[in-house]
LUMBA-642596 format. One record per residue (C-alpha): z, x, y; residue in three letters. Coordinates in steps of 0.05 Angstrom, whole numbers, plus 5000, padded with zeros to 4 digits. Layout:
REM residues N
ZXYALA/...
***
This chain:
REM residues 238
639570977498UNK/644170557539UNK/643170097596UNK/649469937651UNK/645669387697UNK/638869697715UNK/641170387703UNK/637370707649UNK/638871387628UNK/635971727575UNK/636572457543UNK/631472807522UNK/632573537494UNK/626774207500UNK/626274797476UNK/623675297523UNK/621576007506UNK/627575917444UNK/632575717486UNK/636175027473UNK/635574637539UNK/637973887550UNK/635873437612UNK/637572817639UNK/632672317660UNK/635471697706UNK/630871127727UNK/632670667784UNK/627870177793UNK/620270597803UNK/623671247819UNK/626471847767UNK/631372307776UNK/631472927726UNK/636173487720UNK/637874047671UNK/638874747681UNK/634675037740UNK/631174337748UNK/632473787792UNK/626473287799UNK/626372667835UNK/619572247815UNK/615371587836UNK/612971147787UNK/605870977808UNK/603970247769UNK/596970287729UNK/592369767759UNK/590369617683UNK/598369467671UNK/599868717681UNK/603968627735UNK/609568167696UNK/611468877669UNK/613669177732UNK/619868667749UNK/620267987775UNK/614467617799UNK/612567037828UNK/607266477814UNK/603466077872UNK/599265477864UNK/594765247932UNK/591564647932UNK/585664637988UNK/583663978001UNK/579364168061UNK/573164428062UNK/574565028092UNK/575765678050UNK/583466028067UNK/585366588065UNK/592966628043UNK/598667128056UNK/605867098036UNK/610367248094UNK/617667598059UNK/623767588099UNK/624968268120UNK/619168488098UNK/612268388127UNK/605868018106UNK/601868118045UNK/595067848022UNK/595767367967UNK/587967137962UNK/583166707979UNK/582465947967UNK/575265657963UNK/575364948004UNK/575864327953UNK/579564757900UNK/586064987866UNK/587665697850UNK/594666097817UNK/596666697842UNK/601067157807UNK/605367777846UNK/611168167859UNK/617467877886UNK/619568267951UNK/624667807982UNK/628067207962UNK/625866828031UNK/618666738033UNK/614066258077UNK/606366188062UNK/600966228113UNK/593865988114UNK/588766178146UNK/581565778154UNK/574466178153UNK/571665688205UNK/578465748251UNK/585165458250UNK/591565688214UNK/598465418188UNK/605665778167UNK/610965408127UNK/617365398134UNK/621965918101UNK/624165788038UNK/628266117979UNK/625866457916UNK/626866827857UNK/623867137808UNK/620966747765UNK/618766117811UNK/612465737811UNK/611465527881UNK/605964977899UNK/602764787970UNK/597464227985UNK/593364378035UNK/592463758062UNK/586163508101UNK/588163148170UNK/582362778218UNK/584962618286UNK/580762088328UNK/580961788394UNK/576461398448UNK/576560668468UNK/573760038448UNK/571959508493UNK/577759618552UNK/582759908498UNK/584560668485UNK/585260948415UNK/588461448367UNK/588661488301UNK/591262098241UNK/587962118178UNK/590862498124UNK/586062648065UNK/589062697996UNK/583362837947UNK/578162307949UNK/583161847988UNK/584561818063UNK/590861438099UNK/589561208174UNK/594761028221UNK/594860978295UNK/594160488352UNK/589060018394UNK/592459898459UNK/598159628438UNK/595859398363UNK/597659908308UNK/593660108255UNK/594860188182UNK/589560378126UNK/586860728072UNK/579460918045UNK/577261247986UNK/570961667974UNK/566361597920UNK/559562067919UNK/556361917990UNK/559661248003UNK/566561128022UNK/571060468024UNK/575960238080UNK/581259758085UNK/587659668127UNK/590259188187UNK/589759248263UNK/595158888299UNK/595458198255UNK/587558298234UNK/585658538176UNK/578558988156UNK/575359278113UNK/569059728119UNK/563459998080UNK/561160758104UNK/553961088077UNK/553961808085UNK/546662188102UNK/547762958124UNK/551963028186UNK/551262268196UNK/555361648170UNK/552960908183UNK/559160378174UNK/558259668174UNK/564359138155UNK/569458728184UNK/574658628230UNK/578357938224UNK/572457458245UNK/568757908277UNK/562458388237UNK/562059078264UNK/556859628257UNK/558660418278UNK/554761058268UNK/558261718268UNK/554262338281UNK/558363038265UNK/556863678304UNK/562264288279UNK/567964058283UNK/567363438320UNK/564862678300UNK/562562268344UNK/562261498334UNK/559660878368UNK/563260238351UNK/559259528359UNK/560558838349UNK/556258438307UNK/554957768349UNK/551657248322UNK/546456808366UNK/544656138353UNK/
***
């Protein structure tokens, strides 16, 4: 047996009704080629389900991390190629996927149960890699408070969420973190400092904290997709 590169040939010798008979077998990748005298057989190697799939080549591990709560469904895109079903991420969880490699330019797409998808950029690959994408959680808000407009981005890493954004002409810049059914905020707006304590109950949230001088209460109320919130000042009568 000898191989040149990924050409494997091997001879294998019958004997048919008493007559001496040699044929060659070539294998290129999945596919045979056999020939002797009066045969000349070209065969496809179909893989056993059972048969792990490292045997069969290079392959390529994937690692998602879902940080929303939203299940995805995920499919690698090959260059050249087409899309193929990778598997299914539950929402809050990580999962590996191993399979074949079928290009060496690859992006990943996602795709959300309750709506809403992403695609990565292209990227190279080989055999062998271990790509890893975070699915990151963002929250985008906006209204107004008092005479002022809003807009803020939240990006959600884990248990931790970091704000920034603008009041009128004030930015924003701040970060919570999430422990059980409470979670803890703290940041600046403009030269003012806060910080804010939020009680979770079902679809509601009930935040009460500062602002510089000045206490504030807000209740949130989420419906889908969407939170609404109501922002007051805490003034104090004597």
């Amino acid at each position: 047996m000898k191989t040149f590169c990924t050409l494997l040939i091997v001879a294998m010798s019958f004997w048919t009704n008493g007559v001496d008979a040699q044929y060659t077998t070539t294998r290129i990748g999945n596919y045979s080629y056999t020939s002797g005298p009066g045969t000349n057989v070209t065969s496809t190697r179909i893989r056993d389900p059972l048969e792990p799939v490292a045997k069969f080549g290079s392959v390529v591990q994937l690692t998602i991390q879902n940080n929303r709560f939203n299940d995805a469904t995920i499919y690698a895109e090959w260059s050249g190629i087409g899309r193929r079903l990778v598997g299914r991420v539950t929402g809050k969880t990580s999962e590996t996927f191993i399979f074949d490699l079928e290009s060496h330019r690859i992006r990943i797409k996602a795709e959300f149960i309750a709506g809403g998808r992403f695609t990565t950029d292209e990227i190279g690959v080989s055999g062998g890699d271990h790509l890893e994408l975070v699915i990151l959680t963002y929250v985008y808000s906006n209204g107004t408070v008092g005479n002022s407009s809003y807009n803020t981005t939240t990006t959600r890493i884990g248990n931790y969420g970091y704000t920034s954004g603008r009041v009128g002409s004030s930015r924003i810049s701040g970060s919570s973190t999430s422990i059980g059914s409470y979670g803890y905020g703290n940041g600046s707006i403009g030269s003012s400092w806060y910080n804010t304590s939020t009680t979770r109950i079902g679809n509601s949230s009930y935040t009460s904290g500062r602002v510089g001088s000045t206490r504030i209460n807000a209740t949130s109320q989420r419906i889908g997709q969407t939170t609404y919130t109501s922002v007051r000042p805490r003034i104090r009568r004597w």
